[in-house]
Every structure is written in structure tokens, then in C-alpha cells.
C-alpha positions in Angstrom: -6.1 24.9 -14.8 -7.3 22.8 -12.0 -9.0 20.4 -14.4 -6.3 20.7 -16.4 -4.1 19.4 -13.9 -6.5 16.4 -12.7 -7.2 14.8 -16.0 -3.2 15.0 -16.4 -2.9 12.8 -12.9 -5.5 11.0 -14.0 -4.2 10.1 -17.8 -0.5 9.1 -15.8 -2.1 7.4 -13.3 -3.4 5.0 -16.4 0.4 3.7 -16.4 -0.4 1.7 -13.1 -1.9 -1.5 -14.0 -5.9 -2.1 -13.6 -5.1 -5.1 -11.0 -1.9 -3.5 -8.3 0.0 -5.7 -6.8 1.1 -4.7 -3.8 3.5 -6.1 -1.3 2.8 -4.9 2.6 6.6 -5.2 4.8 5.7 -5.8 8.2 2.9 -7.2 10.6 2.4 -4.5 13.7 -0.5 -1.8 14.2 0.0 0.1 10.3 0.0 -2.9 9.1 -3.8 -4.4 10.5 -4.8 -0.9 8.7 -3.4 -1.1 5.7 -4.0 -4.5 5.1 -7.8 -3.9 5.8 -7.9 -0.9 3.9 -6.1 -1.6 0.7 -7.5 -5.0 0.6 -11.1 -3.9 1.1 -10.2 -2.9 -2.8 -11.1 -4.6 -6.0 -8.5 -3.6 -7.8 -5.6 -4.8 -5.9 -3.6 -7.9 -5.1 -1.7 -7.5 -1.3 0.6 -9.6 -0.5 2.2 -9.3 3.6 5.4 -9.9 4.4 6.8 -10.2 7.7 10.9 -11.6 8.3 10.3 -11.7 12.5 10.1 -15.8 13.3 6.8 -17.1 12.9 4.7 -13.7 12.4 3.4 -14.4 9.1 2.2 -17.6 10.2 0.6 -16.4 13.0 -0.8 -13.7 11.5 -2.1 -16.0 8.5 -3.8 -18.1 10.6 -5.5 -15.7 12.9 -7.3 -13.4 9.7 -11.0 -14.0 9.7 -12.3 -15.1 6.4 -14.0 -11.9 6.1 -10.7 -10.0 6.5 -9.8 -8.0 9.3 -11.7 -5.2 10.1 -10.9 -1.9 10.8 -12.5 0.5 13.0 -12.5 3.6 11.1 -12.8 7.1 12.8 -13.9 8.7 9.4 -17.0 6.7 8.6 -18.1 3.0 8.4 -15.9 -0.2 9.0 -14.1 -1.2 6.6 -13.1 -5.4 6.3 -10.5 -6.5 4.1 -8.5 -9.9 3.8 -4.8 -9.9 2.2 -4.3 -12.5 -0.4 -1.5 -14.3 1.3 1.1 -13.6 4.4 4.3 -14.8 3.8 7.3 -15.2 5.8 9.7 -15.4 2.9 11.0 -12.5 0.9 11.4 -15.5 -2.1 7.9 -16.3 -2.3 6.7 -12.3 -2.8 4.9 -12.1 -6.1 6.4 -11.3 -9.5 6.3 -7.9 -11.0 5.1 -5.7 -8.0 3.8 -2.2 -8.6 4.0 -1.0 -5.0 6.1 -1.8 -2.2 5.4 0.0 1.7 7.4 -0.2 4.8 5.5 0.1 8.0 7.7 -1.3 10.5 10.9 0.6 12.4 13.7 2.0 10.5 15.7 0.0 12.1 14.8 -3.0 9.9 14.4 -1.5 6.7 17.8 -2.9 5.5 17.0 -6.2 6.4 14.1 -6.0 4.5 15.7 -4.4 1.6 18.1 -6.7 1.8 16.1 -9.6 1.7 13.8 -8.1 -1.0 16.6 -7.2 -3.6 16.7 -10.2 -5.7 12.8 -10.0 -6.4 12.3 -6.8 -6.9 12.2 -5.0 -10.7 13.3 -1.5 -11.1 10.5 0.7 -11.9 8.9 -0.5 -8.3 7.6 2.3 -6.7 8.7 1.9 -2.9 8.6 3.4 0.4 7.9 4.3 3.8 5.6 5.5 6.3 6.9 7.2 8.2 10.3 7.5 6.6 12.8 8.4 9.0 16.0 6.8 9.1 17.5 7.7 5.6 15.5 5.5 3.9 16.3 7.1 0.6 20.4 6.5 1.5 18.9 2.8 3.1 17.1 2.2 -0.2 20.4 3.1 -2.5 23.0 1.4 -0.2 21.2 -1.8 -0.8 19.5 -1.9 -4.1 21.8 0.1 -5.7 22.2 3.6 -7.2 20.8 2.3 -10.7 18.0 0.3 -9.4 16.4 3.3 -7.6 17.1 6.2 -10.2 14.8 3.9 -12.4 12.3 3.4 -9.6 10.1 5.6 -7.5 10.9 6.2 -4.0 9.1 7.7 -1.4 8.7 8.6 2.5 5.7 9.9 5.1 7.2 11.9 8.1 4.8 9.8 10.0 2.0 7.5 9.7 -1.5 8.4 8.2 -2.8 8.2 11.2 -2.9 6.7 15.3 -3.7 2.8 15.6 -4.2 0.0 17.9 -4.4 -3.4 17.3 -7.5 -4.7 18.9 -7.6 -8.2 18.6 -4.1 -9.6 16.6 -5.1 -10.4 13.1 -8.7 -9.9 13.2 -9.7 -5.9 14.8 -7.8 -3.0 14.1 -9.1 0.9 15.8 -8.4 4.2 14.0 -7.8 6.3 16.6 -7.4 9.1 15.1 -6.5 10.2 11.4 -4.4 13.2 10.8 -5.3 16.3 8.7 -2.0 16.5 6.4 1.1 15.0 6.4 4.4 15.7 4.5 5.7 13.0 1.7 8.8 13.2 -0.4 8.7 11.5 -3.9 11.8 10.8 -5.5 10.1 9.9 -9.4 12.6 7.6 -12.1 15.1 8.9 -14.3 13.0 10.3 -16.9 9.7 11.5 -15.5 8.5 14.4 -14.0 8.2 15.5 -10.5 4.4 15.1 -10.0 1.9 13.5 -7.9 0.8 10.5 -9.5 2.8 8.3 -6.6 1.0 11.2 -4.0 -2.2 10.1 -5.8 -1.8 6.1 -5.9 -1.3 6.4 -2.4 -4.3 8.6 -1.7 -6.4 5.6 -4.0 -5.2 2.9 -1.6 -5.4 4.7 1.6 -8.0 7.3 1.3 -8.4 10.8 0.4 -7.2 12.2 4.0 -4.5 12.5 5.5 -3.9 15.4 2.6 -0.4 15.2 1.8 2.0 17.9 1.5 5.5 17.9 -0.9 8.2 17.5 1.7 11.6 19.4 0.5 13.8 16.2 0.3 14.1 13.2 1.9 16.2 14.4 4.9 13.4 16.8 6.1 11.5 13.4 6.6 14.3 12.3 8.1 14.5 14.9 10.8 11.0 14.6 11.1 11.4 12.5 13.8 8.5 13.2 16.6 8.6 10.3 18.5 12.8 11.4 19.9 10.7 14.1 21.4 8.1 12.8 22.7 8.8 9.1 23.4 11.7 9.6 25.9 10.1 12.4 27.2 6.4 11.2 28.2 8.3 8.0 29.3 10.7 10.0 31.8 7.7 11.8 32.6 5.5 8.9 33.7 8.7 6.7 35.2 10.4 9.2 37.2 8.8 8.6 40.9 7.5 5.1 40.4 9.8 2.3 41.6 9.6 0.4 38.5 10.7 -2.7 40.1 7.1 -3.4 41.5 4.5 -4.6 39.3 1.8 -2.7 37.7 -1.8 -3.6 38.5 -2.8 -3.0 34.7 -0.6 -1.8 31.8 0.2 2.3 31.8 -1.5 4.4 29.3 1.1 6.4 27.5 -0.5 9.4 26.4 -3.3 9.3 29.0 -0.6 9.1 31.8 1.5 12.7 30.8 0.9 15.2 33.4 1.8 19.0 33.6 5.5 18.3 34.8 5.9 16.2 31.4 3.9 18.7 29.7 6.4 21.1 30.8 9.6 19.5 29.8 7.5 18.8 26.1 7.1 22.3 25.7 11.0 22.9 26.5 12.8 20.3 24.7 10.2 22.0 21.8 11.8 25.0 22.1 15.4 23.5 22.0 14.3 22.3 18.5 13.1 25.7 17.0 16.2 27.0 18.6 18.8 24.8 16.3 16.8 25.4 13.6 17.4 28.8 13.7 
């Protein structure tokens, strides 16, 4: 049955073109990863976009001409060079197969925004991590039609922790997680499957393994970093006059101690405790 199932992913997955095109939103951390990873690829055509004043330029001309390389906690470094950065959503390429978001939620309706003339229905796009609504982001401004005949989908969180090392040229894996929860919202007329789990497992790797989310809201809610963000900073802040300098920039994990530990553990609880 397992078989089966595999040659079944693997006949659908024969609907994505041999060559993907795929179009990269953003220009932080995820994207130094992605843009090394998937680009490392011979069987893909990436394309960056970043909207913030003069990143894609800056990024452009800062990429190595053997790519940027990534650090990769799982094996050997991987190098990989996108085929263009672009700073206009008017100059994306034509008939993309795969858009990701890997930027804050906040900006995702820019972005859509800016992307909606170009974009074809039948686009499978999404984000990583997805919180925010993207779903209700992605329907408000491509519209209801346009995304019932496309595939949308949303990572509660990233694949895994990253640091750029050097802007545009050195990116470090930190740390790759075990599994993490997507959501797939297939077009009007296909099955609920994995073939968009499975494109993304092609471009990114086999791990993190993914598990089927419930719906896009439980992505949504997934939201770790309103725990631990305001937490670990309050932590780390609370007895330090921050109106003196710092000799060298704070390490936010590395600097929690057992007090912030403490109030992790208890706003924790406070979660569980709404959810039931």
C-alpha cells in the first residue's frame, strides 16, 4: 500500500514541470537558506524578490559567483546562486510554479499585493512559517477565485534555526528540526494529498518531516515566538539599565536564565490552560 501510495505521489508529482520556476519573497536569514539550497538544484529556476529599498540590489551584488553557501548541520555544504534578485514585483518571471514567503506576516499583503497582477491561478503559494492568516491574507488580496484554483500553503515555523554569516555570501544551519506541521489548501478539483508536502520536501530536503496541520488557523495560532520573544526579552532586560551601552551584542537564547526559564514554563501553562 505504501508503494502504492509513493508511485501515486510520484506519477502527480509529474504535473510540476521538469525546470520549476520559483519565486523566493524576501531577503533575511530563510532566505540565504533557501536560496542556497533550492538553487544548489538543477532543476530549478529561483528568482528573489525583495520590496524593502535597495535590498535586492544589495543583496545581488554581494552573491559570490559560486552562490552563497550554506553551512548545513546535516551533512556537507551546500552552495547555490539564484538566477536573478529583483526589487520589482513587475519584473518576476512568467508562469511561476512555486511562490514562498519567508519574511514577517506583517508584509505578506504588501507582497501579495504587489505580486497580484503577475501571478497565474494554479500557483502553488505559501509560507513558512504561516502565521498571520495567511490563507484570509492570500484571499483578501488575490481573490476568492484566484486561490480556490491555486494551492495554498503554511509551515507553523521555519524548517529550521539560521544566521546569516556574512550578508549575501555565508549562511549557518543552526539547527534543523525533526517535524513540523504544514497545512495544504489543494485547487478546486484535486485531491487532498501530499504532492505540494512532497515538492517542498524535493526543494528543501527530506527533514524537517512534515506533519498535516488541521487548517490554516492552527498554523495561525502556532505562534511560538509571542511566547517566547517577549518573554526571554523581559527576562534578559529587566535589571539592566538599557540606556548604557553594551560592550558586544546580547545573545538571545544564550542569555535566558532560570528566572526567565521560570516565567517560560508559566506563561506555558497559561496556554494549555485556554486550550482546555
Amino acid at each position: 500500500q505504501q508503494a502504492t501510495q509513493k508511485q501515486q505521489i510520484k506519477t502527480k508529482l509529474q504535473t510540476y514541470p521538469i525546470m520549476m520556476k520559483v519565486l523566493l519573497c524576501g531577503g533575511g536569514n530563510a532566505i540565504h537558506v533557501l536560496s542556497s539550497y533550492i538553487s544548489a538544484r538543477d532543476d530549478t529556476h529561483v528568482t528573489v524578490l525583495s520590496l524593502f529599498p535597495g535590498e535586492a540590489d544589495k543583496l545581488r551584488d554581494a552573491i559570490p559567483e559560486d552562490g552563497i553557501r550554506c553551512i548545513n548541520d546535516l551533512g556537507e555544504d551546500v552552495f547555490g546562486k539564484p538566477d536573478s534578485v529583483i526589487g520589482k514585483a513587475e519584473d518576476v518571471p512568467k508562469d511561476l510554479d512555486i511562490v514562498v514567503f519567508a519574511l514577517p506576516s506583517f508584509t505578506h499583503e504588501m507582497y501579495l499585493k504587489a505580486l497580484k497582477p503577475y501571478l497565474k491561478a494554479g500557483v502553488t503559494i505559501g509560507a513558512m512559517p504561516g502565521e498571520g492568516g495567511f490563507d484570509l491574507c492570500a484571499i483578501h488580496n488575490l481573490g476568492s477565485e484566484f486561490c480556490r484554483h491555486s494551492n495554498l500553503f503554511a509551515l507553523e515555523t521555519l524548517p529550521w534555526a539560521c544566521r546569516i554569516l556574512e550578508y549575501g555570501k555565508k549562511v549557518e544551519v543552526l539547527g534543523t528540526k525533526k517535524e513540523v506541521e504544514v497545512i495544504v489548501s489543494p485547487k478546486h478539483g484535486t485531491t487532498k494529498d501530499e504532492v505540494v508536502t512532497e515538492v517542498l520536501h524535493k526543494l528543501v530536503g527530506r527533514l524537517p518531516e512534515t506533519d498535516p496541520a488541521d487548517n490554516f488557523l492552527a498554523v495561525t495560532l502556532m505562534n511560538i515566538n509571542s511566547v517566547w520573544h517577549p518573554t526571554i526579552s523581559y527576562g534578559f532586560y529587566r535589571n539592566r539599565d538599557v540606556t548604557v551601552p553594551f560592550d558586544e551584542p546580547p545573545l538571545f537564547y544564550y542569555g535566558a536564565d532560570e528566572y526567565t526559564g521560570e516565567k517560560l514554563s508559566k506563561i506555558s501553562d497559561e496556554v494549555l490552560e485556554i486550550k482546555r
